[in-house]
C-alpha positions as CSV (number, residue, x, y, z in Angstrom):
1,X,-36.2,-12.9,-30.1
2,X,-39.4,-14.3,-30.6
3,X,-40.6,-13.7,-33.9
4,X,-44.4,-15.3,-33.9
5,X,-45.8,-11.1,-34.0
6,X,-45.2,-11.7,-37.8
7,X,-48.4,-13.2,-38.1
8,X,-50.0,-9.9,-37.6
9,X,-48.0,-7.4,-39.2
10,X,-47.3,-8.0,-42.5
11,X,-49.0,-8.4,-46.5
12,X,-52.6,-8.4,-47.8
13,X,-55.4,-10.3,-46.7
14,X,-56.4,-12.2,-49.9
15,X,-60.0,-13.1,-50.1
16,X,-60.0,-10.7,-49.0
17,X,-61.4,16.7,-28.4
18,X,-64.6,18.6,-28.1
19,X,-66.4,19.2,-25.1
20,X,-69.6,21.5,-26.3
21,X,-72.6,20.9,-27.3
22,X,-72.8,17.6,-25.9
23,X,-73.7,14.2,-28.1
24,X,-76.3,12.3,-28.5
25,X,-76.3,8.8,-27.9
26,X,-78.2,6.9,-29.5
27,X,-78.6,2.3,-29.6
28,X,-79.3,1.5,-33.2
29,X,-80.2,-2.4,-33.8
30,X,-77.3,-4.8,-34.2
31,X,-75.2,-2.7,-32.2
32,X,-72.6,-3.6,-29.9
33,X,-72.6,-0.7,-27.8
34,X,-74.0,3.3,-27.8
35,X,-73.0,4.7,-31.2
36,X,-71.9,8.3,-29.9
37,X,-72.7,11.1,-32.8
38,X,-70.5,14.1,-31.9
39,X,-69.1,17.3,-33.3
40,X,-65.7,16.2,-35.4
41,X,-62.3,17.8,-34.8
42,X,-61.6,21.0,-35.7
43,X,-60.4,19.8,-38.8
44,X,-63.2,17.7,-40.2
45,X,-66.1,19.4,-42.3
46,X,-68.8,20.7,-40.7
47,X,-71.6,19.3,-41.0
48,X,-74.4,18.3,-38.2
49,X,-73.9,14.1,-39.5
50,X,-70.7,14.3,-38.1
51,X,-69.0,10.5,-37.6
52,X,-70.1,8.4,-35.3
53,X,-68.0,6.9,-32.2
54,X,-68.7,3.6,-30.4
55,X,-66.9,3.2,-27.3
56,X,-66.4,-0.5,-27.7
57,X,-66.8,-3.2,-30.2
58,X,-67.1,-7.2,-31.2
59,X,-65.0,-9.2,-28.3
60,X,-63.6,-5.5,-26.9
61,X,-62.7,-7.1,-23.5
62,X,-60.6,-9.6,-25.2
63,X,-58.8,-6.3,-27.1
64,X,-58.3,-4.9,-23.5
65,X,-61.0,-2.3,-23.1
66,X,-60.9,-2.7,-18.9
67,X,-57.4,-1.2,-19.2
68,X,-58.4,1.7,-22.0
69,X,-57.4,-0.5,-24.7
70,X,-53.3,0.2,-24.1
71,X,-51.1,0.1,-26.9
72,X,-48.2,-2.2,-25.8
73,X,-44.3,-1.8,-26.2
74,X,-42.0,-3.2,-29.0
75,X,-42.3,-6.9,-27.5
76,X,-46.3,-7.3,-27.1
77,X,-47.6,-4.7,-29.7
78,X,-49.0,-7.3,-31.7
79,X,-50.5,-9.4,-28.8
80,X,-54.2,-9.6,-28.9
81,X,-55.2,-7.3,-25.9
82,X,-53.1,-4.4,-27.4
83,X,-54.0,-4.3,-31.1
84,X,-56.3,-2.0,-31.0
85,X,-54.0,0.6,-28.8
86,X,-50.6,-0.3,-31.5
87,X,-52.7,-0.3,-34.7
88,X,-53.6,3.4,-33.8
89,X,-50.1,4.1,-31.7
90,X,-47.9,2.2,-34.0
91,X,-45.4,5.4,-34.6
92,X,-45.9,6.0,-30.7
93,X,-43.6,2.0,-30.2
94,X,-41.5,2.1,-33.6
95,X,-38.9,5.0,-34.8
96,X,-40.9,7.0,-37.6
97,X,-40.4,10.0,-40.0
98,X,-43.1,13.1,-40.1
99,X,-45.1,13.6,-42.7
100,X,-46.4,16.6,-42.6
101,X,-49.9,17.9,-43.0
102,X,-50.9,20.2,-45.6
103,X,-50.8,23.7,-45.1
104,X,-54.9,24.6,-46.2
105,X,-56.9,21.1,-45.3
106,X,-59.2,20.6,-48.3
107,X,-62.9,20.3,-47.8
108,X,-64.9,17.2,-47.5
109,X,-68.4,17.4,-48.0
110,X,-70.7,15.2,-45.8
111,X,-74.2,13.9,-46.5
112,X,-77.3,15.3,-45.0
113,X,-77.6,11.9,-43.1
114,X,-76.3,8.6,-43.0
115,X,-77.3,6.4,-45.9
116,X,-79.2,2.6,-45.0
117,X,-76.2,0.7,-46.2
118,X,-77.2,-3.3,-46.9
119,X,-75.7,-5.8,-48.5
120,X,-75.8,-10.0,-49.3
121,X,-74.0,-12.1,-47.4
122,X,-74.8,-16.2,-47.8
123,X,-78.9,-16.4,-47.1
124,X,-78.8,-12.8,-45.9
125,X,-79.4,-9.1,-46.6
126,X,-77.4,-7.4,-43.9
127,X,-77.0,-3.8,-43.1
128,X,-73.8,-2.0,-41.6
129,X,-74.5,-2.0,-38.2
130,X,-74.8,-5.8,-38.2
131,X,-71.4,-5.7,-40.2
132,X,-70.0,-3.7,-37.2
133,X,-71.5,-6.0,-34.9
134,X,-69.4,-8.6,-36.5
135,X,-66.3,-7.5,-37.3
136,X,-63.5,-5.6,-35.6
137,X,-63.1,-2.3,-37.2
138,X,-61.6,0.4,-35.7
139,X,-62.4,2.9,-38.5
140,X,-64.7,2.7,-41.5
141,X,-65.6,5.5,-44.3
142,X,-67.3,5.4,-47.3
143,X,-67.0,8.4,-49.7
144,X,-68.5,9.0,-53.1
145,X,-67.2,12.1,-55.2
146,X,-65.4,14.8,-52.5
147,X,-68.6,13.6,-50.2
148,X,-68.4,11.4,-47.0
149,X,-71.5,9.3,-46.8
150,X,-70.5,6.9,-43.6
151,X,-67.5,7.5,-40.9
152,X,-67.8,5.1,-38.0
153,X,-65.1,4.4,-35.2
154,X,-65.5,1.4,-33.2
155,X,-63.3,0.9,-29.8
156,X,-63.1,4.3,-28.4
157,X,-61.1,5.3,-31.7
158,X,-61.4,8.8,-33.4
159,X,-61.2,11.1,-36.0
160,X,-57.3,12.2,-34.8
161,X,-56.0,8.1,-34.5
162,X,-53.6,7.6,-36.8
163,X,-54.1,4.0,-38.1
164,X,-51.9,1.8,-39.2
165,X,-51.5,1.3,-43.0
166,X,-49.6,-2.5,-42.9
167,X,-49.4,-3.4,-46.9
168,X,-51.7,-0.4,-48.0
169,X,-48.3,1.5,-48.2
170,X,-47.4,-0.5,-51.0
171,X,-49.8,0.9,-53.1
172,X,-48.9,4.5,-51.9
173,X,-45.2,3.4,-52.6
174,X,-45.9,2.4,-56.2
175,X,-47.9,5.7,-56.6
176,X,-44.8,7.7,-55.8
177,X,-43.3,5.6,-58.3
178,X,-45.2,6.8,-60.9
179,X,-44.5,10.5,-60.0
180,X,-40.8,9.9,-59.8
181,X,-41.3,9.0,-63.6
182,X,-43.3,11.3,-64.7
183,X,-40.9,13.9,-63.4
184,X,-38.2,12.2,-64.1
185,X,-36.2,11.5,-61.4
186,X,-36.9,8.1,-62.2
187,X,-36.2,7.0,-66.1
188,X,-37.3,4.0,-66.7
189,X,-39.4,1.1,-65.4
190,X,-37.0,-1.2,-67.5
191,X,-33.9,0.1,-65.5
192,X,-32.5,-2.4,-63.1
193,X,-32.7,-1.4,-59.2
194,X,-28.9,-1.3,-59.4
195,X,-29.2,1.7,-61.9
196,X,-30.3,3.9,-58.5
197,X,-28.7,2.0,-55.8
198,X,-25.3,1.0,-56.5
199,X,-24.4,-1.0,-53.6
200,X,-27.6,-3.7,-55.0
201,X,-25.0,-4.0,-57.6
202,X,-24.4,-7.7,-58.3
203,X,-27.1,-9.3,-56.2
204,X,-30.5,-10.8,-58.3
205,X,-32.4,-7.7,-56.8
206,X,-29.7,-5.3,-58.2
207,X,-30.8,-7.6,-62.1
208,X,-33.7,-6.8,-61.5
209,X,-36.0,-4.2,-63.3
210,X,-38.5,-1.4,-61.5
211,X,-41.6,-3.0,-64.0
212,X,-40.8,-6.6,-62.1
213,X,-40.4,-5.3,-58.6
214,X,-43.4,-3.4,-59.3
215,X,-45.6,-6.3,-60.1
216,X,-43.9,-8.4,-57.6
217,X,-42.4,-10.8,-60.9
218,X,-39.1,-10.5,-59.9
219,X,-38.0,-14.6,-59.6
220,X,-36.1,-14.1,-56.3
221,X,-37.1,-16.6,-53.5
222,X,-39.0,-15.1,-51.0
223,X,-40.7,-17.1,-48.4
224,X,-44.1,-14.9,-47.1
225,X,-46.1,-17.3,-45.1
226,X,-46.4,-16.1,-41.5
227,X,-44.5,-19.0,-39.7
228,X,-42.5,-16.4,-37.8
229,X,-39.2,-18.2,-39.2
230,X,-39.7,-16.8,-42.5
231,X,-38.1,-14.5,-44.6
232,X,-40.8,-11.6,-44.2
233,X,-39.9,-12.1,-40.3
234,X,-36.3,-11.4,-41.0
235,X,-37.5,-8.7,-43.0
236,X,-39.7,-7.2,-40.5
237,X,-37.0,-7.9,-38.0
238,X,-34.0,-6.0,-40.1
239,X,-35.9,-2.7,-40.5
240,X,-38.9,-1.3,-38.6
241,X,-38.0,-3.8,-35.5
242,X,-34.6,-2.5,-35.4
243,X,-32.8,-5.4,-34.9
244,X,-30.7,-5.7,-38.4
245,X,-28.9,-3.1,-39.8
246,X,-31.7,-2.4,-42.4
247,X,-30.5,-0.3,-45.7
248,X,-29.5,-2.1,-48.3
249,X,-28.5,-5.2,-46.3
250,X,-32.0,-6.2,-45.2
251,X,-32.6,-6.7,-48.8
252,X,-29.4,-8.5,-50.4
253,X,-29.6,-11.5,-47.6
254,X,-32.7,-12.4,-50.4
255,X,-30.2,-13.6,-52.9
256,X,-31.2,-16.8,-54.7
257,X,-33.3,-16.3,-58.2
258,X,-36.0,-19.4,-58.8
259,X,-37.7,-18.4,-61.9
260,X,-36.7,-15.7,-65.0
261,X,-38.0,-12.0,-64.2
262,X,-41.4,-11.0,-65.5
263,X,-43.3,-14.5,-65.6
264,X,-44.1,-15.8,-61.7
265,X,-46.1,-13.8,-59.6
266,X,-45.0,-14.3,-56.0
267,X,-45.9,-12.0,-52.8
268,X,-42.6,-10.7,-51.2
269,X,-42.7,-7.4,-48.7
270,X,-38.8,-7.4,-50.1
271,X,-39.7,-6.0,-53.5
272,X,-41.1,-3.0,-52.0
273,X,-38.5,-2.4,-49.9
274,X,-35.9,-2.5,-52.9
275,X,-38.4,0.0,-54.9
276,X,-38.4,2.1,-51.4
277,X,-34.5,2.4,-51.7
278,X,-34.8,3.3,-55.2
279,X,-36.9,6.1,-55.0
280,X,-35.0,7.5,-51.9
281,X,-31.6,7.3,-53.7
282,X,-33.4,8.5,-57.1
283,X,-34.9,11.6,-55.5
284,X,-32.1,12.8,-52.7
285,X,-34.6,12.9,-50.1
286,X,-36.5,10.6,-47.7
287,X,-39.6,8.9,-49.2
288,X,-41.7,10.7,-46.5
289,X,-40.6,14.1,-47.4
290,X,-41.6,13.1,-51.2
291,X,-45.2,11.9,-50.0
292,X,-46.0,15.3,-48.1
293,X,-44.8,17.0,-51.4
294,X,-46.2,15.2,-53.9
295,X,-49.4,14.0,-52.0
296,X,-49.9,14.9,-48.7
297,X,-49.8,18.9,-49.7
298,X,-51.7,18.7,-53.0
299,X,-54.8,16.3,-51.8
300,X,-54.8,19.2,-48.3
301,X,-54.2,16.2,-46.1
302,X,-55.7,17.4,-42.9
303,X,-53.2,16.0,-40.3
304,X,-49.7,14.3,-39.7
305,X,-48.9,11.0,-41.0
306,X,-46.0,9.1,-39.9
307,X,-43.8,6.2,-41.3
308,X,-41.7,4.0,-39.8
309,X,-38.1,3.7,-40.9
310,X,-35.2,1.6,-40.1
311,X,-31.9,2.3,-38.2
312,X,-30.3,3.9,-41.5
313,X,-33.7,6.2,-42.0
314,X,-34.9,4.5,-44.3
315,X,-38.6,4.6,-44.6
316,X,-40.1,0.9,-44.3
317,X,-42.1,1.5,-47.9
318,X,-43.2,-2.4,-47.5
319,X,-45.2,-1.5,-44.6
320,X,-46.1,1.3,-41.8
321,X,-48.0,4.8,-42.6
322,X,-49.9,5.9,-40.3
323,X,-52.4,8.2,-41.1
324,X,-56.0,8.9,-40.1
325,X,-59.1,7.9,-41.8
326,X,-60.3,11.0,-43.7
327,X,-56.8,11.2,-45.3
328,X,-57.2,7.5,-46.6
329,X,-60.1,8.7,-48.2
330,X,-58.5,10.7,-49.7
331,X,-55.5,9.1,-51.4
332,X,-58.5,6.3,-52.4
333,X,-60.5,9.4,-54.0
334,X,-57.4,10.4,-56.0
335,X,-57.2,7.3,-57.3
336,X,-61.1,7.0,-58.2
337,X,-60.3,10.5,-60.1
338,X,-57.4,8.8,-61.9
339,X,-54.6,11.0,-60.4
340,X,-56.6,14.3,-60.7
341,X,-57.3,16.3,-57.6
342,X,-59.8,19.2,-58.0
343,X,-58.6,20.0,-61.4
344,X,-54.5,19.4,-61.2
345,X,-53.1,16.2,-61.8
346,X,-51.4,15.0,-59.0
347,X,-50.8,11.2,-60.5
348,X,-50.7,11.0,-64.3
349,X,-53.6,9.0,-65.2
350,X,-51.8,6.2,-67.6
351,X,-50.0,5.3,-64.7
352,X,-53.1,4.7,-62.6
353,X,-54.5,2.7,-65.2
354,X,-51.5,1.3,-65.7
355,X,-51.0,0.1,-62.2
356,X,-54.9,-1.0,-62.2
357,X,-54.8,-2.9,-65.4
358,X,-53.4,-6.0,-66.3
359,X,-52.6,-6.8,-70.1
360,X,-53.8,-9.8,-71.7
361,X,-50.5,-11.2,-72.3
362,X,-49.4,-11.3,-68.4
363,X,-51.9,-14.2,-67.4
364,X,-49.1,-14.6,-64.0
365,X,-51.1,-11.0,-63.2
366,X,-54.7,-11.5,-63.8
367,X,-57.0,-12.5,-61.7
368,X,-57.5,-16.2,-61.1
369,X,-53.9,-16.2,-61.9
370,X,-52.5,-14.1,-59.7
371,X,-54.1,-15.5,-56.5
372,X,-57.3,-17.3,-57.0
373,X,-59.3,-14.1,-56.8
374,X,-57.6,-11.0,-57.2
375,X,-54.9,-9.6,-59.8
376,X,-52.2,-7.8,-59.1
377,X,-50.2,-4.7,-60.8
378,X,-48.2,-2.3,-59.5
379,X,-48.7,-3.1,-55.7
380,X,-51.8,-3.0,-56.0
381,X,-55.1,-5.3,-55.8
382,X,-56.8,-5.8,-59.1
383,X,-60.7,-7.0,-58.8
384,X,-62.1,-9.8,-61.5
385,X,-64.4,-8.5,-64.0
386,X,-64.9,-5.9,-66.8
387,X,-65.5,-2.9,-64.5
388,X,-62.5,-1.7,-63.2
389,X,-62.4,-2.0,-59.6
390,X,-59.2,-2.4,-57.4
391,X,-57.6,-2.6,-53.8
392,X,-55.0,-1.5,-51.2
393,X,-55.2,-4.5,-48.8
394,X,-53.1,-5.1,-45.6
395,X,-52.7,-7.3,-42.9
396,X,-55.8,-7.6,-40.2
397,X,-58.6,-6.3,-42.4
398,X,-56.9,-3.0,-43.6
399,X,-58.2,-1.6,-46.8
400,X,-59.0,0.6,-49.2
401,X,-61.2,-0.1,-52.0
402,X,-61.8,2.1,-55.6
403,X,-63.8,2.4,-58.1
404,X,-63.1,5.2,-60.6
405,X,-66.5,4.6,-62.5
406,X,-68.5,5.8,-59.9
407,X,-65.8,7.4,-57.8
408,X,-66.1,5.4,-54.8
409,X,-64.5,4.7,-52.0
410,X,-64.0,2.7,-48.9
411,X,-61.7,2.7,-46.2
412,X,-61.5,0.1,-43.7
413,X,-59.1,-0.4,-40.6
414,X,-59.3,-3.1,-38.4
415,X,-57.8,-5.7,-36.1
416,X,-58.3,-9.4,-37.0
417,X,-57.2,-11.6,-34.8
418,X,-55.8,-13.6,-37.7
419,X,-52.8,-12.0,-40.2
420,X,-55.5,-13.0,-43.2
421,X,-59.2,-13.4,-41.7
422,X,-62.1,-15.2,-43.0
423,X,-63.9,-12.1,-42.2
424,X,-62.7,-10.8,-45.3
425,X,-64.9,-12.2,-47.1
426,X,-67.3,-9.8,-45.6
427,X,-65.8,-6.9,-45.9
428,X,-65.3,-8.0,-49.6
429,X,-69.4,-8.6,-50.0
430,X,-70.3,-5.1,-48.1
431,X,-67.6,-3.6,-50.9
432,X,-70.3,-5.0,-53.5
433,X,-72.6,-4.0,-51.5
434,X,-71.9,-0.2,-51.8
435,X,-71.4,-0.5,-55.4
436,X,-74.2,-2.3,-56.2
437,X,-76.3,0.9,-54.2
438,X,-74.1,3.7,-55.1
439,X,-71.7,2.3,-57.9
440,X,-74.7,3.4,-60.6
């Protein structure tokens, strides 16, 4: 097997239908092609600034828009002229589970009218068409409150793609976590993974606690470096590829402990996977059926979401929703609201902040220590700085940024042609950007 696609699957970028009436088109500057503004699905609100649809995008030929931008198979997915088809077709190539849509859809909002987005880059005030000029997005939304202020799609993408999540399922993962002990189906964050899977018993992952795995402290030697002979490729390979057995045994081959729990932070996919197998022995059910419960229902998810699994049915928690944009919204808006969802708690807010904090005495967590710009805490991105501000990053440009002070949220899918882009860096300054003009 060749095993070079994990360069564009896996971890976190670290710098980061209708036919009537008909659309307008319309050429705004800095664009690539004709920005399409047309009625949204039947499921998104109504409003006449519906999103907007461009039927190409940066380098689209290269991504294989002479042949309708096709998806691939299992053994060229994640070759550069069929990214854009896999990253919203992923569940269409890899076994997956159904997570269903909620019964009522909940209501978005949608302002009057686009806002002027700019923001600094080097020398340069920018706005977000140039930013799309630029940059590969498939999907970008921006969302303040339960209101949707930008939705752009770029390479003949809609509103009814289901994009790929790559490493923003951590955070989701971690977020199931937290309901799991809250209800208590989980005890402890101090129990060892063992405690809920018995055959980890006896490995270092098994002697390992929930809190470590969480922050991804664990000590276990885990190579994440994209060579395509590393351990995240056997990973990859031994669960949503479906060449291993997966289970359990795509975990324990990860067997060799390098530093004491709790004080090295080191990336590893592995970790989730271990907390993935926890929560599904924990709660008796898949992980998927627990996200429509516990989420997907409550936040009025408008459509299906899928994850992939491996060949026991286990759902690949490292890795692999697929969902569509307005539904990423809003998970990222339940987070901005601290758990709370129209007036229920769906999330208990200590474990959102929590997750989103790091305490003084775990400088392996903060940021500068860490990685040289972010923190980390459970699974999920933790910005420098006094405001609170944090991140579910994957792979190829895929994120979701929050800030809870001025509920705000973006969502951002895309398809880098590297695993962790320069272009980052970007999508990092239009973040500031946004806050800066609608943070308050």
């Amino acid at each position: 097997m060749r095993v070079g696609w994990i360069r564009g699957c896996l971890l976190t970028a670290l710098a980061i239908g209708c036919a009537s009436p008909a659309p307008t088109v319309s050429r705004p500057s800095g664009a690539t092609a004709p920005i399409v503004t047309a009625p949204p699905s039947s499921a998104a609100p109504s409003s006449i600034a519906g999103p907007r649809f461009a039927a190409n995008g940066p380098d689209a030929e290269e991504y294989g828009e002479k042949e309708s931008f096709p998806k691939g198979d299992r053994a060229t997915f994640y070759r550069l002229p069929f990214l854009v088809g896999s990253h919203s077709h992923l569940d269409e190539i890899f076994e997956s589970r159904l997570v269903r849509k909620a019964a009522t859809p909940s209501a978005l909002k949608r302002a009057a009218s686009e806002p002027a987005v700019r923001y600094e880059y080097g020398e340069e005030t920018r706005t977000l068409d140039d930013y799309l000029a630029r940059h590969p997005a498939t999907g970008l939304l921006v969302a303040r409150d339960d209101t949707i202020l930008v939705e752009r799609y770029q390479y003949d993408r809609n509103d009814r793609h289901r994009f790929t999540s790559w490493s923003m399922a951590k955070t989701v993962t971690s977020m199931l976590v937290g309901i799991a002990v809250a209800a208590g189906r989980v005890r402890s964050l101090d129990d060892l993974a063992s405690a809920y899977v018995p055959a980890l018993e006896g490995s270092e992952y098994g002697r390992t606690s929930l809190r470590h795995l969480l922050q991804m402290s664990s000590g276990v030697r885990f190579v994440e470096r994209y060579t395509g002979t590393d351990d995240v490729s056997k990973l990859a390979a031994d669960t949503f590829l479906l060449r291993g057995p997966g289970g359990t045994e795509a975990v324990t081959q990860f067997n060799q402990r390098e530093a004491p729990p709790g004080t090295r932070f080191s990336y590893a996919s592995v970790e989730t996977q271990v907390l993935g197998l926890v929560l599904r022995n924990a709660l008796g059910k898949p992980v998927a059926d627990y996200l429509h419960e516990k989420i997907w229902e409550p936040i009025g998810a408008e459509a299906d979401a899928h994850w992939l699994i491996d060949r026991t049915g286990q759902e690949v928690t490292f890795c692999c929703l697929n969902a569509v944009l307005r539904d990423y919204a809003r998970v990222g808006l339940l987070l901005a609201y601290d758990g709370n969802w129209r007036g229920r708690e769906i999330i208990p807010a200590a474990w959102i902040k929590e997750a989103t904090t790091v305490r003084p005495d775990q400088s392996h967590l903060r940021p500068g220590g860490a990685t040289p710009f972010y923190g980390y805490g459970y699974q999920t991105w933790i910005f420098p700085g006094e405001r609170r501000m944090f991140a579910f990053l994957g792979v190829r440009g895929q994120a979701i940024f929050v800030d809870p002070t001025s509920r705000l949220v973006m969502v951002h899918t895309a398809v880098r042609k590297q695993s962790v882009d320069p272009g980052n860096r970007e999508a990092g300054a239009l973040w500031r950007g946004l806050v800066r003009q609608f943070g308050g």
